[in-house]
C-alpha positions in Angstrom: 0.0 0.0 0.0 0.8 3.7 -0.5 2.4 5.0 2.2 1.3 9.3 2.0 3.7 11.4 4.2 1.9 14.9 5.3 2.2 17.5 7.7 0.2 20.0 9.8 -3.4 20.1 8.0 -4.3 23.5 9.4 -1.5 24.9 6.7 0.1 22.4 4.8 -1.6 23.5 1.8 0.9 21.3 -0.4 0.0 18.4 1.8 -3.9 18.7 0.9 -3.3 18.2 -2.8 -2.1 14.9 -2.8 -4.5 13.6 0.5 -7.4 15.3 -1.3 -6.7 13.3 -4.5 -6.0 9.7 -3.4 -8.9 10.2 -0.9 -11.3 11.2 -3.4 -10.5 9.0 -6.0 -10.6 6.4 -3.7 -6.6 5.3 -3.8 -5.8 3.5 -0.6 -3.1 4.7 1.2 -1.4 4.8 5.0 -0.9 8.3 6.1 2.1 9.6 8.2 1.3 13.0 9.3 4.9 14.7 10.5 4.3 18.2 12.3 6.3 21.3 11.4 8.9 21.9 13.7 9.3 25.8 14.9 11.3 27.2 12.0 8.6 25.4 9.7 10.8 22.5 8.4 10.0 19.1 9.2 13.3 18.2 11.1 16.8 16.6 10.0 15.6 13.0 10.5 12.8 13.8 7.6 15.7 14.2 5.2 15.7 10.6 5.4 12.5 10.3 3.9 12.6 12.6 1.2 15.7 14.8 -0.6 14.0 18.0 -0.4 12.7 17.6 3.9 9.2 18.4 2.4 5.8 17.3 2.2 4.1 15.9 0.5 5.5 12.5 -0.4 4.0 9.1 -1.4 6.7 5.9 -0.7 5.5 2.9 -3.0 7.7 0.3 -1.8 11.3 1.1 -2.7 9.9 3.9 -5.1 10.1 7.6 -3.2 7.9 10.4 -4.9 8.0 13.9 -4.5 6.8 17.2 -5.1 3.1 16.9 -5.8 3.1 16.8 -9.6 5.4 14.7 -9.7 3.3 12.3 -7.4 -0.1 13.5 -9.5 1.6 12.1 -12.7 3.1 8.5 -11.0 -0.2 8.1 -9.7 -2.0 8.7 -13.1 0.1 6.0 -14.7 -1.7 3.4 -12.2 -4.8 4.9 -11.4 -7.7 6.2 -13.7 -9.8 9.3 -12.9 -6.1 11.7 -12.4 -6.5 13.2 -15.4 -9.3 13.8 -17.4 -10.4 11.1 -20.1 -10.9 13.5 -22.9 -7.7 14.7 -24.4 -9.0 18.5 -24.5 -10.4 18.9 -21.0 -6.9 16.7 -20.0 -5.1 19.2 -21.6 -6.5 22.2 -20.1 -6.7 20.4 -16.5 -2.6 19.6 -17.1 -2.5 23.5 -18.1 -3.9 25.2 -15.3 -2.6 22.4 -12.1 1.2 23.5 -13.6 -0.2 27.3 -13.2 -1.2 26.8 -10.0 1.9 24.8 -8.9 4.3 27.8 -10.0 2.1 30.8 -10.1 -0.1 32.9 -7.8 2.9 34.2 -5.7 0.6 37.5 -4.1 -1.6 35.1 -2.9 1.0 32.5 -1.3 2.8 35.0 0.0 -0.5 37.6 1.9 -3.0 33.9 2.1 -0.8 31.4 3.5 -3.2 28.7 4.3 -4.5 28.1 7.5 -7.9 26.4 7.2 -8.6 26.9 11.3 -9.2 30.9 10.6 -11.2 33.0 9.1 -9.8 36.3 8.4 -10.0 39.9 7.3 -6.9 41.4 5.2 -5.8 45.4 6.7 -4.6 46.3 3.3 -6.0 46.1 -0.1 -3.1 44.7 -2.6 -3.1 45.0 -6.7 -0.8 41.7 -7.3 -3.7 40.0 -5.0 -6.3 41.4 -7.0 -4.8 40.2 -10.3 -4.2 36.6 -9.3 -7.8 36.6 -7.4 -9.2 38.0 -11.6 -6.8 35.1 -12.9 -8.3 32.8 -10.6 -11.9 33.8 -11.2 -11.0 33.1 -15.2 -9.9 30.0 -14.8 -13.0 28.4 -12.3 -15.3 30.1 -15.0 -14.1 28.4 -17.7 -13.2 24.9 -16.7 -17.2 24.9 -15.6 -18.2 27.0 -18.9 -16.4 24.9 -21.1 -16.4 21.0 -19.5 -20.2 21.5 -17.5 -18.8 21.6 -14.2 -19.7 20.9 -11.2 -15.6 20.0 -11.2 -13.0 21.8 -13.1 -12.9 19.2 -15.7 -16.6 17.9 -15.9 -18.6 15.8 -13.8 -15.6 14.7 -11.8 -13.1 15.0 -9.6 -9.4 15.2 -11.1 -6.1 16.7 -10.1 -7.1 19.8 -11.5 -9.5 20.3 -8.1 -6.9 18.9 -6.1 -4.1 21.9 -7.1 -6.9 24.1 -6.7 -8.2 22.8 -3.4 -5.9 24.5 -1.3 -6.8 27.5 -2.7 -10.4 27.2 -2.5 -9.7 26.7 1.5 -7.6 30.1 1.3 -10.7 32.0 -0.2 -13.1 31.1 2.2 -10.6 31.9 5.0 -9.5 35.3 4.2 -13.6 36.2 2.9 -12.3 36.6 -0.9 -15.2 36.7 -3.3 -15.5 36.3 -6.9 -18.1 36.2 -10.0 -21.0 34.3 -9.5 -20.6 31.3 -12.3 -16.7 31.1 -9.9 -18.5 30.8 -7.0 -20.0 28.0 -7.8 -17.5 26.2 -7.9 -16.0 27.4 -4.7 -19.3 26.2 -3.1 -19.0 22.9 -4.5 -15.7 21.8 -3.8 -16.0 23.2 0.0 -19.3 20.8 -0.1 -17.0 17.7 -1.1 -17.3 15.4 1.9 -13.1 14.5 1.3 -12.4 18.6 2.0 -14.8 18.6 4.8 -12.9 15.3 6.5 -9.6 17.5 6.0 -10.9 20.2 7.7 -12.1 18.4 10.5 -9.0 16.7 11.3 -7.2 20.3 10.8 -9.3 21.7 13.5 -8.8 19.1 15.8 -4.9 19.2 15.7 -3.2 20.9 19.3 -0.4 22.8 17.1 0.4 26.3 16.5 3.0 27.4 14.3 3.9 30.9 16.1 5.6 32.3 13.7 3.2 31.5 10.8 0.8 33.0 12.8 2.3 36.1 14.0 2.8 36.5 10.0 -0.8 36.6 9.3 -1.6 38.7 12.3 0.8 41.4 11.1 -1.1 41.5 7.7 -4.4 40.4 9.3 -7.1 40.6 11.2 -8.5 37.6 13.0 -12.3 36.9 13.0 -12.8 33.6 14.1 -10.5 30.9 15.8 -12.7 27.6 14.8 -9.8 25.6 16.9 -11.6 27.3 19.8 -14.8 27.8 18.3 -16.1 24.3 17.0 -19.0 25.6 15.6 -17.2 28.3 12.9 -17.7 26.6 9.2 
């Protein structure tokens, strides 16, 4: 069996993509959740495990995968459902998962993910604004062109799982976009495999201070659902 190592769900946003995937596709796997150490690495000893000390990274026997599209494309070799069947709607779902994999640096860098808040930004920010328009062009057109409710059509793909993370980041920092977009935010935050995520994420007993003190410089903090169970 696949052996999935992750770390802290409340803001390993890399993490999600892969878990999200196998879990909705229904790929059995054992999951080793490692938490972040203080300076946000994963510890010496986890250098072991992987080259890079970082998450997230599927063992298959003697066979060591990172990076997640790296692990996205091994998996499509043995699994169906990854990619789309159609060669268009593959090619566009392979299209915007690189995007997301290398792009969007405003939002990584003012959104970090952390699932277990829900948050107001101080200051507007342009850069945010035009990867928030790029983002709202791409959900309107995977649904416009391939019928939704997924990116890719009627179902789940890695396309949703690069995307995922994000879709956690809009509903934690209140970001809105158009209406046909929003739908698709809606959805995936319905999906029962996000909801189990986010569960487990509130339920974890670790902070990351200095993440934290990150988003509080930038941030305002509405909600704390790790102390308020019934935030959604």
């Amino acid at each position: 069996m696949y052996q999935l190592h992750i770390a802290n769900r409340q803001t390993s946003s890399w993490s999600l993509r892969a878990w999200w995937l196998m879990t909705v596709l229904d790929i059995p796997f054992e999951e080793t959740l490692t938490p972040f150490c203080d300076d946000g690495s994963l510890g010496p000893d986890f250098l072991l495990i992987v080259p890079t000390g970082k998450v997230p990274c599927l063992v298959d026997g003697a066979v060591t995968v990172w990076e997640s599209l790296a692990i996205v494309e091994y998996l499509a070799e043995r699994h169906s459902g990854v990619w789309p069947t159609d060669a268009v709607a593959r090619a566009w779902a392979r299209c915007v998962s690189a995007e997301m994999h290398a792009g969007f640096q405003a939002l990584r860098q003012l959104c970090p993910m952390h699932c277990a808040l829900r948050l107001r930004l101080k200051q507007p920010s342009a850069d945010l604004d035009r990867n928030l328009a790029r983002i709202d062009e791409i959900f309107a057109q995977g649904l416009q062109q391939f019928g939704g409710p997924f990116l890719c059509g009627s179902s789940p793909c890695a396309a949703d799982a690069f995307y995922a993370p994000l879709v956690l980041r809009l509903q934690s920092y209140g970001l809105t976009l158009s209406a046909t977009a929003e739908r698709y935010v809606a959805h995936l935050l319905q999906n029962d495999a996000l909801q189990q995520w986010q569960r487990l994420a509130m339920a974890e007993p670790w902070r990351e201070a200095a993440l934290e003190a990150d988003i509080m410089e930038r941030c305002e903090i509405l909600v704390d659902a790790r102390e308020d169970n019934s935030a959604s």
